[in-house]
Z-matrix of the N, CA and C atoms (Angstrom, degrees):
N
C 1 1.455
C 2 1.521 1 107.96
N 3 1.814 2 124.96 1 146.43
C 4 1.176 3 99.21 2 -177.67
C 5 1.694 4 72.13 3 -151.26
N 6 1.680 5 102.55 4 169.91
C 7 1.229 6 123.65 5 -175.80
C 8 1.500 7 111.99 6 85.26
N 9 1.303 8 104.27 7 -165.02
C 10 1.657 9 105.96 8 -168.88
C 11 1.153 10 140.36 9 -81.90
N 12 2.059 11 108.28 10 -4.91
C 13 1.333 12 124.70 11 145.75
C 14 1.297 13 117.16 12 -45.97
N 15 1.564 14 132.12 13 -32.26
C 16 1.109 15 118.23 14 -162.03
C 17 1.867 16 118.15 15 -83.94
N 18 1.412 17 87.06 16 -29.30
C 19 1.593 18 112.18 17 176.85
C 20 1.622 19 90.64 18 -29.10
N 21 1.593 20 113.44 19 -98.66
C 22 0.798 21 112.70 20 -178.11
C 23 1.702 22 161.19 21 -19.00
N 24 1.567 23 84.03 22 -15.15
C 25 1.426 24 108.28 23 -175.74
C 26 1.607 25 119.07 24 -104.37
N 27 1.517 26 100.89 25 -2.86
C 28 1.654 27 99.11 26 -178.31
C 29 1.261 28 109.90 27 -83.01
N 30 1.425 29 118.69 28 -36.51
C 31 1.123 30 144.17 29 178.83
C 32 1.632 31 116.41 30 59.88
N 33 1.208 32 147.55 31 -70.06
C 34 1.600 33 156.81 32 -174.12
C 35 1.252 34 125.32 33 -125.74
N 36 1.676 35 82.11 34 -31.69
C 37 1.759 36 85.13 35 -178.18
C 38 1.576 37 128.47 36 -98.69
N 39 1.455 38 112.42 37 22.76
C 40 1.683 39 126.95 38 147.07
C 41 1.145 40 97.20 39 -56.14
N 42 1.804 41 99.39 40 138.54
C 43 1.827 42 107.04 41 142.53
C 44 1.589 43 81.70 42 -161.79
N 45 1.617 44 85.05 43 146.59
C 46 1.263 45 111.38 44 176.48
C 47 1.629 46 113.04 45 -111.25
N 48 1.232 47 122.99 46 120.20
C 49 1.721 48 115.17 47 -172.26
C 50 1.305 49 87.94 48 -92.65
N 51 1.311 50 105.05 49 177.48
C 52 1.832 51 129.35 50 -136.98
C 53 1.805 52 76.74 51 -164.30
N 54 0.984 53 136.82 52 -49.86
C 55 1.104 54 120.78 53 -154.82
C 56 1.783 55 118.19 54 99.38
N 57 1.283 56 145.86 55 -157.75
C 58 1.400 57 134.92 56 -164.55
C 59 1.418 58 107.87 57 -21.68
N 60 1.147 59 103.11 58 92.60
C 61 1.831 60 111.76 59 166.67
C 62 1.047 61 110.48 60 27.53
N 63 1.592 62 127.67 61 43.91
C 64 1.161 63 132.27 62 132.27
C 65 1.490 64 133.31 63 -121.67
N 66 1.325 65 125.28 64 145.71
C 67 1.321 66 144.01 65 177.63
C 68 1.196 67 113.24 66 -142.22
N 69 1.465 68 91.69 67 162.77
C 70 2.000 69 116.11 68 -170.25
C 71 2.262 70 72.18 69 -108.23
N 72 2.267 71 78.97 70 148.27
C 73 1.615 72 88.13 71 163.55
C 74 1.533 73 88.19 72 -169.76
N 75 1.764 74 124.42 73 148.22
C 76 1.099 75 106.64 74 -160.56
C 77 1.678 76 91.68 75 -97.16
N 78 1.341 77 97.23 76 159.17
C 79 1.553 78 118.72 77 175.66
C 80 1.195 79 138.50 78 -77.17
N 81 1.856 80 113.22 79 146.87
C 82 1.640 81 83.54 80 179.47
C 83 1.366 82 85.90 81 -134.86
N 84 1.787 83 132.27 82 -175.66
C 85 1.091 84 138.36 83 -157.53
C 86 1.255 85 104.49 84 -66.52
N 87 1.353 86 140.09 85 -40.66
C 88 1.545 87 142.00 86 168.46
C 89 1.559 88 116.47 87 -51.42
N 90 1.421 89 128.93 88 -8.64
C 91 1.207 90 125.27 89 168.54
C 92 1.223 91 132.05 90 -83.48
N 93 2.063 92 99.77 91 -11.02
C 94 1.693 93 95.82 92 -176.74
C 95 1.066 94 110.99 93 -73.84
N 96 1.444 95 110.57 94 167.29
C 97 1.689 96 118.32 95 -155.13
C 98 1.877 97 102.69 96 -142.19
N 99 1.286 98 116.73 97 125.21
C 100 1.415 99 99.93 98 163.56
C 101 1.652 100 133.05 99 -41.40
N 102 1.153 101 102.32 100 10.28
C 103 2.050 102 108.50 101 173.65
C 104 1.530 103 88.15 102 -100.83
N 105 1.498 104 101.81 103 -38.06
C 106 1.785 105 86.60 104 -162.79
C 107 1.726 106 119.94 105 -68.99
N 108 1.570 107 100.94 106 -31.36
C 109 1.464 108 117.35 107 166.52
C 110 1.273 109 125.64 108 -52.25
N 111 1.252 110 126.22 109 -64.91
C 112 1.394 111 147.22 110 152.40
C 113 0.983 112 116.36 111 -35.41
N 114 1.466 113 136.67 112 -61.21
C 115 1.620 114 137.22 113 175.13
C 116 1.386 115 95.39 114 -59.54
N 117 1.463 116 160.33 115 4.39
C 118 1.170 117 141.61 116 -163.12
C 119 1.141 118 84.96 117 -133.88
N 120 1.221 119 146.23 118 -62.65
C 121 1.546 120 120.27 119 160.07
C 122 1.501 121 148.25 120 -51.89
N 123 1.571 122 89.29 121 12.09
C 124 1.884 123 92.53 122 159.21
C 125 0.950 124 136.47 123 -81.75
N 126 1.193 125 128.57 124 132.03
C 127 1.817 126 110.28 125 -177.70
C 128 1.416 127 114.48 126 -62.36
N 129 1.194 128 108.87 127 -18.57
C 130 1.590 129 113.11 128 -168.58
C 131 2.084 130 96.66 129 -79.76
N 132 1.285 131 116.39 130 -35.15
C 133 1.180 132 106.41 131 178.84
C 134 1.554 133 129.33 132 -87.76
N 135 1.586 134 95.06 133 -19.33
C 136 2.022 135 123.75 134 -157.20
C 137 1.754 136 72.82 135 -102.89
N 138 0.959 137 156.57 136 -8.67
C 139 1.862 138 129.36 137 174.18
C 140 1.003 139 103.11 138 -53.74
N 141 1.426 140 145.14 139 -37.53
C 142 1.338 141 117.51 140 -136.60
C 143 1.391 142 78.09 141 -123.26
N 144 1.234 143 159.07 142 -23.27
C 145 1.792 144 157.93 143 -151.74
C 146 1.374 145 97.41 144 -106.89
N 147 1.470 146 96.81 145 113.13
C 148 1.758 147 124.17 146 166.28
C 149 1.880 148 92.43 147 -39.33
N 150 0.892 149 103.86 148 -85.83
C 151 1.494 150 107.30 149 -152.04
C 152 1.554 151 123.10 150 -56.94
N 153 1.251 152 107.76 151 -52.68
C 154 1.545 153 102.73 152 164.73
C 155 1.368 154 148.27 153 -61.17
N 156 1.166 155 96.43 154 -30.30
C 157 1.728 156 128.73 155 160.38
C 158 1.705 157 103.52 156 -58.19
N 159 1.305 158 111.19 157 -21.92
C 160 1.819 159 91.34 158 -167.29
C 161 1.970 160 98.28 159 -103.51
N 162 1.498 161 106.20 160 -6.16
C 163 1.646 162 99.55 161 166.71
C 164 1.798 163 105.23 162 -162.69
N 165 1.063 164 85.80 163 158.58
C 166 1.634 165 91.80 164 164.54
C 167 1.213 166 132.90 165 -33.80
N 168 1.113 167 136.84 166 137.57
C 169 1.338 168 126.19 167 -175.34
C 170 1.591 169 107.58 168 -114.57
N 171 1.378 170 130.42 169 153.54
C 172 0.958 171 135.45 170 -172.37
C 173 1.807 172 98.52 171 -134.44
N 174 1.726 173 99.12 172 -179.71
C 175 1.621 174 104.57 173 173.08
C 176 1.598 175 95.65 174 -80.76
N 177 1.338 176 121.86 175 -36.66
C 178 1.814 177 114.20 176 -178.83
C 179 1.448 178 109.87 177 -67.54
N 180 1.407 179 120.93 178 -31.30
C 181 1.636 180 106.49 179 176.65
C 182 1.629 181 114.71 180 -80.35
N 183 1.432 182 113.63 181 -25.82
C 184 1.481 183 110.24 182 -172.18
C 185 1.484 184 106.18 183 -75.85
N 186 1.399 185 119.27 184 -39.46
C 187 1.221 186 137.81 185 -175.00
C 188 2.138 187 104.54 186 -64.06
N 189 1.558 188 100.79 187 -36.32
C 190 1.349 189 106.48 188 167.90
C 191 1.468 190 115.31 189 -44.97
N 192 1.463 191 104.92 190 -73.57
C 193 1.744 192 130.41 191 159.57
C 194 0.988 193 120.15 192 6.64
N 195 1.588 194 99.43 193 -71.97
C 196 1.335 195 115.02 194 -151.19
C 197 1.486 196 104.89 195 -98.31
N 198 1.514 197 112.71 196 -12.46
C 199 1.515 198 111.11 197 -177.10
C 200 1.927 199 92.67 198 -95.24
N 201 1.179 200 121.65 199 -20.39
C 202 1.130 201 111.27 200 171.68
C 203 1.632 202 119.15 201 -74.92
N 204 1.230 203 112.36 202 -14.59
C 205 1.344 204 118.33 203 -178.40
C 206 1.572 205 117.50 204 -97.60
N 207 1.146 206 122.22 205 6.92
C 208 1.312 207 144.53 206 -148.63
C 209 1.331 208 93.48 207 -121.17
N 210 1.462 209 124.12 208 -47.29
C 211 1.507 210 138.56 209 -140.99
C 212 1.845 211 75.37 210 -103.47
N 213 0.850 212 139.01 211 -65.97
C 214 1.238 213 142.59 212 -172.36
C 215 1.411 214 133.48 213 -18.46
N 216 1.394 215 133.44 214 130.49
C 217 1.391 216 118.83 215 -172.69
C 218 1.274 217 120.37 216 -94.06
N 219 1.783 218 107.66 217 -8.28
C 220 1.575 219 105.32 218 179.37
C 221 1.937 220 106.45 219 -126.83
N 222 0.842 221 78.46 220 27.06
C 223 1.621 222 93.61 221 179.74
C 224 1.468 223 120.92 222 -111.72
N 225 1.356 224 125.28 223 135.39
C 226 1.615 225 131.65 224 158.53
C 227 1.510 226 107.74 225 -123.77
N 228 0.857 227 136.31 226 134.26
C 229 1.783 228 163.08 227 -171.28
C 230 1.757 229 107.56 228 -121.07
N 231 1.146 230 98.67 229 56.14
C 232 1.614 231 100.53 230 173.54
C 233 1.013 232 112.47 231 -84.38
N 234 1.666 233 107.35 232 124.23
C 235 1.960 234 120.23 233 151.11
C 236 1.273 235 121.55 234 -75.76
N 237 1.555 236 85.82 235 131.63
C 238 1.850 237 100.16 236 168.09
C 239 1.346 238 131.66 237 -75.14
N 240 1.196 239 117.18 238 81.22
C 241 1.836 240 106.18 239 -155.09
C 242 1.680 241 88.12 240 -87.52
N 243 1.242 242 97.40 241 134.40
C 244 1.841 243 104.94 242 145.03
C 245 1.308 244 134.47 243 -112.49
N 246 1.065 245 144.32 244 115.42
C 247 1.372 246 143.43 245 173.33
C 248 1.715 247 101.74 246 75.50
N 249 1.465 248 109.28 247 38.48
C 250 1.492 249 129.51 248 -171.81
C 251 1.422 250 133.13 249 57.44
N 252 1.212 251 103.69 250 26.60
C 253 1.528 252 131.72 251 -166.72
C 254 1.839 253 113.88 252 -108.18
N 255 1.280 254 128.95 253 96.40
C 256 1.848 255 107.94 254 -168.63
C 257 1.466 256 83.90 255 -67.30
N 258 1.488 257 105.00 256 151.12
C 259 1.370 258 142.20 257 -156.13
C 260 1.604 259 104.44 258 -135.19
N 261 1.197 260 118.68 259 -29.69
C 262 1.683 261 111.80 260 -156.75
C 263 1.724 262 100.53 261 168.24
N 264 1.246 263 112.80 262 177.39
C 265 1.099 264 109.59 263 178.89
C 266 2.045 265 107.75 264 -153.06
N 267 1.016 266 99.56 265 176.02
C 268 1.738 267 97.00 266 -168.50
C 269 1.524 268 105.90 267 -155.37
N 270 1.212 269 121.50 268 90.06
C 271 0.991 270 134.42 269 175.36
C 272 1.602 271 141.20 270 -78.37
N 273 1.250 272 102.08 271 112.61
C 274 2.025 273 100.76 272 -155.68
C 275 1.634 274 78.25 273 -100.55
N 276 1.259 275 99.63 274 132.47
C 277 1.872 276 103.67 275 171.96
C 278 1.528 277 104.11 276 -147.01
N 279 1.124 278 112.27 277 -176.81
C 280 1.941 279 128.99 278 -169.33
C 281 1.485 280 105.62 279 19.14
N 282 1.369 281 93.63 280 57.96
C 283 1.505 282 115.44 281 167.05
C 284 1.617 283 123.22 282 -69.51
N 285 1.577 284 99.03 283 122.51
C 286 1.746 285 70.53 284 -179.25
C 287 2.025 286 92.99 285 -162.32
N 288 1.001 287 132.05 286 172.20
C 289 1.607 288 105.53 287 173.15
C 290 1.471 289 141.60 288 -52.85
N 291 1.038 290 87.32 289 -33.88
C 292 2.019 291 96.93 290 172.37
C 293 1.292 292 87.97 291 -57.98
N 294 1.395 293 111.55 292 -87.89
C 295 1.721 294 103.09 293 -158.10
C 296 1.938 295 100.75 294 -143.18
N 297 1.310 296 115.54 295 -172.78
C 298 1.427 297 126.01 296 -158.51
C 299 1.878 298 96.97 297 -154.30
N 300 1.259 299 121.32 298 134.14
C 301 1.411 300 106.49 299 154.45
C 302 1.400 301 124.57 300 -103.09
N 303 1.134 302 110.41 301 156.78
C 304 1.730 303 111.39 302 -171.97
C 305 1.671 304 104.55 303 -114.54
N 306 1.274 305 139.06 304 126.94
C 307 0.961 306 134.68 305 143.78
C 308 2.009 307 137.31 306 -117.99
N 309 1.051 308 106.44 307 157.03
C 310 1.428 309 120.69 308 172.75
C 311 1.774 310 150.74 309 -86.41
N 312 1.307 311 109.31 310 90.51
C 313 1.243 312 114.17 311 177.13
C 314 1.661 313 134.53 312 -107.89
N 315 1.122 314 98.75 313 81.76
C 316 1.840 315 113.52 314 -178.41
C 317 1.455 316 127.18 315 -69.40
N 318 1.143 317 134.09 316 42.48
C 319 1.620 318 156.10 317 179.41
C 320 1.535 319 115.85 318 -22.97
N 321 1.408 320 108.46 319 -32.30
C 322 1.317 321 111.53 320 -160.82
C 323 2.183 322 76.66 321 -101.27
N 324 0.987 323 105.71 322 138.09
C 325 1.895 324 95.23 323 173.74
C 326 1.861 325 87.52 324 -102.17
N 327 1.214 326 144.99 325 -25.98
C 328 1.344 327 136.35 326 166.60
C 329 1.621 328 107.38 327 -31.64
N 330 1.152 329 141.78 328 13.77
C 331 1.391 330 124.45 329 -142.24
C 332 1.547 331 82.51 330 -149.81
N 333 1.700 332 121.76 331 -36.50
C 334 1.105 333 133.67 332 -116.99
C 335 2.065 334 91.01 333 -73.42
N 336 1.053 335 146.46 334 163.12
C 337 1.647 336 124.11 335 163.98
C 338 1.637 337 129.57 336 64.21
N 339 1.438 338 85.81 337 28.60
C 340 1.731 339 93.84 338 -174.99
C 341 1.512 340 102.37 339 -129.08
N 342 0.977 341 111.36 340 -15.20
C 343 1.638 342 100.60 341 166.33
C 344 1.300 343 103.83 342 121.37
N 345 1.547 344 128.25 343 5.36
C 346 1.578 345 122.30 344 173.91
C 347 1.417 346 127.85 345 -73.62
N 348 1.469 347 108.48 346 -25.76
C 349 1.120 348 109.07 347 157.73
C 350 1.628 349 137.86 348 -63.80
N 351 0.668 350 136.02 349 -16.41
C 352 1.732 351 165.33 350 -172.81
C 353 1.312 352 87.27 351 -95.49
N 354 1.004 353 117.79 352 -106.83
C 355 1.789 354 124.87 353 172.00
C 356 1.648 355 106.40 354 4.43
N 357 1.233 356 102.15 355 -80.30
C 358 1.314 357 128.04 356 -171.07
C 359 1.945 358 105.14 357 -36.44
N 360 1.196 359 100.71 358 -77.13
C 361 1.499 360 110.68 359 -160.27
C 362 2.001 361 93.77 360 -75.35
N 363 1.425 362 130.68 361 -16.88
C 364 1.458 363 118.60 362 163.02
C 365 1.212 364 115.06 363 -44.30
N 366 2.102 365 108.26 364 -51.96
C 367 1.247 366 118.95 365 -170.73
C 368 1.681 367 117.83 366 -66.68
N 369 1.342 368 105.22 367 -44.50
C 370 1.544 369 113.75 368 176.21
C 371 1.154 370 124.09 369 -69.95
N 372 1.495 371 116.28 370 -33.44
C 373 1.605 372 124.13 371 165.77
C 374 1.924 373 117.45 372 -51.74
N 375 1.382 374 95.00 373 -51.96
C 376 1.498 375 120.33 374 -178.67
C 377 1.657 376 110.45 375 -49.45
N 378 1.938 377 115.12 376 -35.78
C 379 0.953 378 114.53 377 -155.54
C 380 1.167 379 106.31 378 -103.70
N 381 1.421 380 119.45 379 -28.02
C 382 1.946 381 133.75 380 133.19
C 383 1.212 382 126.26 381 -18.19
N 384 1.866 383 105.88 382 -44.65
C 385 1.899 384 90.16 383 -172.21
C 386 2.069 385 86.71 384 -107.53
N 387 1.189 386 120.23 385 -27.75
C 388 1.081 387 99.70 386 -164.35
C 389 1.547 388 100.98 387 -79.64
N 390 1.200 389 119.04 388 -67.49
C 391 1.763 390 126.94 389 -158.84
C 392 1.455 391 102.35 390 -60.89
N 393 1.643 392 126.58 391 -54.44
C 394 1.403 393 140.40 392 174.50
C 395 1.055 394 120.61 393 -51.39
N 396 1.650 395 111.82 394 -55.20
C 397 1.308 396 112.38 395 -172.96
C 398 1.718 397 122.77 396 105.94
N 399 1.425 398 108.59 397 -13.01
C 400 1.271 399 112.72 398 -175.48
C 401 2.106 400 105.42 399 -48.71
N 402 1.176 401 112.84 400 -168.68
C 403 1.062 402 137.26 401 -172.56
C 404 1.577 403 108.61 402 -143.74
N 405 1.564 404 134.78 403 -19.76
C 406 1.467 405 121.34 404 -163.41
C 407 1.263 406 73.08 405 -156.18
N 408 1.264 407 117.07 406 158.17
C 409 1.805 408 136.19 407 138.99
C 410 1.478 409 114.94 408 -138.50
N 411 1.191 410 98.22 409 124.61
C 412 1.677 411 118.21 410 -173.00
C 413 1.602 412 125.15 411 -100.38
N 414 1.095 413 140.47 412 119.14
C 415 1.375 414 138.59 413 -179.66
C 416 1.794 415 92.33 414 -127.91
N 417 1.221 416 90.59 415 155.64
C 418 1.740 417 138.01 416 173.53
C 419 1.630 418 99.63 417 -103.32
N 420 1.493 419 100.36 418 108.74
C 421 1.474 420 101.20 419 -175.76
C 422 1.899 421 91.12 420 -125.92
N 423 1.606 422 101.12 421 113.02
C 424 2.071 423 90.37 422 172.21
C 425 1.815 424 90.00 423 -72.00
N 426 2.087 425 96.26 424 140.40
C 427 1.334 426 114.80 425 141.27
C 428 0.943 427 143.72 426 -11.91
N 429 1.519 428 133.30 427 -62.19
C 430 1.361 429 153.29 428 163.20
C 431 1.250 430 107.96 429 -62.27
N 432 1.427 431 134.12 430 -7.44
C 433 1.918 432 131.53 431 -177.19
C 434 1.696 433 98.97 432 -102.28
N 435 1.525 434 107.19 433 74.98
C 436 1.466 435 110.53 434 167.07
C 437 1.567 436 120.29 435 -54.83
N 438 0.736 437 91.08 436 -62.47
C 439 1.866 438 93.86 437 159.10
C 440 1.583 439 120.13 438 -19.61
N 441 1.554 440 102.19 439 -72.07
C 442 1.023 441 104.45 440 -170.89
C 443 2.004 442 116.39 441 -88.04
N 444 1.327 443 117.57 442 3.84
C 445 0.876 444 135.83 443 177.51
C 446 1.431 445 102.34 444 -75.94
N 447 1.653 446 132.27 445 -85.21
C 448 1.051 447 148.15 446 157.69
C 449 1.667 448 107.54 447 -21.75
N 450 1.131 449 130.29 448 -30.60
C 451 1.825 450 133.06 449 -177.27
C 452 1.237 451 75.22 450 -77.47
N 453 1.613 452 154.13 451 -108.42
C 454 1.082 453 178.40 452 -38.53
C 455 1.457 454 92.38 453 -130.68
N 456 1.568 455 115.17 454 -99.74
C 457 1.605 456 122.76 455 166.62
C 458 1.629 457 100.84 456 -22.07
N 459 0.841 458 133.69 457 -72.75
C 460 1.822 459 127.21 458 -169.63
C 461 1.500 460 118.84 459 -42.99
N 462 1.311 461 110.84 460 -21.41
C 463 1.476 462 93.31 461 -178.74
C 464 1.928 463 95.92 462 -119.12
N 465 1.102 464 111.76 463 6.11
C 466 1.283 465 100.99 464 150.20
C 467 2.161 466 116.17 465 126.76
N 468 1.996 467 92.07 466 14.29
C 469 1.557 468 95.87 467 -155.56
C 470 1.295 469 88.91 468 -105.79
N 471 1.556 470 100.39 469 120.55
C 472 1.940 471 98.81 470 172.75
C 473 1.659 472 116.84 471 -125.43
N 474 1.174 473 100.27 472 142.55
C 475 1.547 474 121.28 473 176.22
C 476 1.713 475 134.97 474 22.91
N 477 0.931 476 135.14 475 119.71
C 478 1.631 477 107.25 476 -161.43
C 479 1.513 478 76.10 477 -133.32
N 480 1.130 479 112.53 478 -75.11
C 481 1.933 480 117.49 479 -153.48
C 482 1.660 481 98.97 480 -136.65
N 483 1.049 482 106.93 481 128.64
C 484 1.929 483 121.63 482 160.00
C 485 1.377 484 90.86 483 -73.22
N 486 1.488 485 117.43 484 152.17
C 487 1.294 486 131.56 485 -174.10
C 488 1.619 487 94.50 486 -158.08
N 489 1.697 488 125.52 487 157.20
C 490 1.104 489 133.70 488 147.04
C 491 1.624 490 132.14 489 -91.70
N 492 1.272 491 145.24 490 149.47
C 493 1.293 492 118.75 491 -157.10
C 494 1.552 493 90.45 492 -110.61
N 495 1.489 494 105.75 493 -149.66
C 496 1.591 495 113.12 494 -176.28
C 497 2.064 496 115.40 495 -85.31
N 498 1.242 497 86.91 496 -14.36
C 499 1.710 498 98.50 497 172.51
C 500 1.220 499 125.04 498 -118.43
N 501 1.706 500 109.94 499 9.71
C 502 1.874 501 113.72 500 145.07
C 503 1.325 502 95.66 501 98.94
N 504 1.784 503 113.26 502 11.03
C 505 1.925 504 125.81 503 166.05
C 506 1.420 505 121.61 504 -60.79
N 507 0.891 506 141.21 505 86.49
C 508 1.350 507 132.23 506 -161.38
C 509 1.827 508 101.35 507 -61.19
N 510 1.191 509 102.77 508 138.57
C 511 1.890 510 108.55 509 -174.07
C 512 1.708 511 109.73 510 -134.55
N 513 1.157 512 110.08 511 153.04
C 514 1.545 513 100.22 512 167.60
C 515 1.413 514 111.87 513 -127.47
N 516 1.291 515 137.18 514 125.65
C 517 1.281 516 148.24 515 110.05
C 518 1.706 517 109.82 516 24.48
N 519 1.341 518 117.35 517 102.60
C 520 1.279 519 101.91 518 168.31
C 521 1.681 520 109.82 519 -138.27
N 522 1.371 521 106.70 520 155.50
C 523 1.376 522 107.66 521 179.98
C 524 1.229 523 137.92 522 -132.23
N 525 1.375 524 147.35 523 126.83
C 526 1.427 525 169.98 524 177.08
C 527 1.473 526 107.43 525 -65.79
N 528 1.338 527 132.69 526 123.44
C 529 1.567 528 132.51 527 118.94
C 530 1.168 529 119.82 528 -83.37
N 531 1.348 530 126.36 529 179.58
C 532 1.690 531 158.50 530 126.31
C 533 1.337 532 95.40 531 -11.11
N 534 1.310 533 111.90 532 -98.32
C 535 1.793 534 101.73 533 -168.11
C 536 1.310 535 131.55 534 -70.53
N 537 1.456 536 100.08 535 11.42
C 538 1.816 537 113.07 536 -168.20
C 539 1.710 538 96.56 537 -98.40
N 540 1.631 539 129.24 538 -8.80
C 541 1.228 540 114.06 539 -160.09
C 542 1.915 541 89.35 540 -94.78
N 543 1.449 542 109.70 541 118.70
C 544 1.267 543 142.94 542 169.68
C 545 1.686 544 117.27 543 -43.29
N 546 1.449 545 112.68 544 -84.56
C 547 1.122 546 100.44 545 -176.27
C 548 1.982 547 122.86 546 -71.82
N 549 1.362 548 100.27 547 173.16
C 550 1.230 549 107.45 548 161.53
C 551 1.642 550 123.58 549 -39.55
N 552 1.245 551 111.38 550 135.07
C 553 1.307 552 94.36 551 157.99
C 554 1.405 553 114.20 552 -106.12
């Protein structure tokens, strides 16, 4: 099966290893965690995330989120657990064969420069063109997110379109193939 019927059908029992006691596994509303709440109301973590950045977050809105992303047919909401702890999350959404976007949310900043990101989106990219089936995966990376710029370029996704966002951030468009994904899987 491939495309965004399938999403739906794995349901809990994905996990993606990362290697040092960490893995991606997708989420359901019982997993949010007071790190995950809190890390989403930092400014230092919520700059770059449309949604949290525009209100408060609570355990009923994250828990909304994530049960809305759960319920979803082209959506995965994977947590980053490390050392059995969710850490972040990585979200593959408007999944479909042409292409899928992937994005990044790292909550815990303890984590932040160690290599989970890279890790992370090899494994999720990998599981996009192989298990899914996509053909492209696209992320929205803002300019100013060196971090997350450098994660991006490393596993192999380059430049498509500069774009402006809804708060006048300048962002770019970047894009993934099949033979463009860099590291090992």
């Amino acid at each position: 099966m491939s495309g965004e019927g399938m999403l739906r059908s794995l349901g809990h029992e994905l996990r993606l290893d990362l290697g040092d006691d960490g893995y991606l596994a997708p989420l359901g509303p019982d997993d949010v965690t007071d790190l995950y709440i809190t890390g989403l109301n930092d400014p230092e973590v919520n700059r770059f995330l449309s949604g949290p950045r525009k209100e408060y977050q609570t355990r009923e809105t994250v828990r909304a989120f994530v049960a809305a992303n759960e319920a979803s047919d082209d959506t995965i909401l994977f947590g980053l657990f490390v050392e059995g702890v969710l850490r972040g999350t990585v979200r593959l959404h408007d999944v479909s064969a042409a292409s899928a976007y992937v994005g990044l949310a790292f909550f815990d900043k303890r984590i932040w420069g160690r290599g989970w990101a890279k890790r992370a989106l090899v494994r999720v990219c990998a599981f996009a063109f192989d298990a899914v089936g996509t053909k492209q995966v696209l992320a929205g990376v803002h300019d100013v997110n060196e971090g997350s710029r450098r994660a991006f370029e490393g596993v192999g996704f380059r430049p498509v379109e500069g774009k402006i966002d809804d708060k006048g951030m300048a962002y770019t468009v970047w894009s993934l193939h099949p033979g463009d994904l860099l590291a090992t899987r």
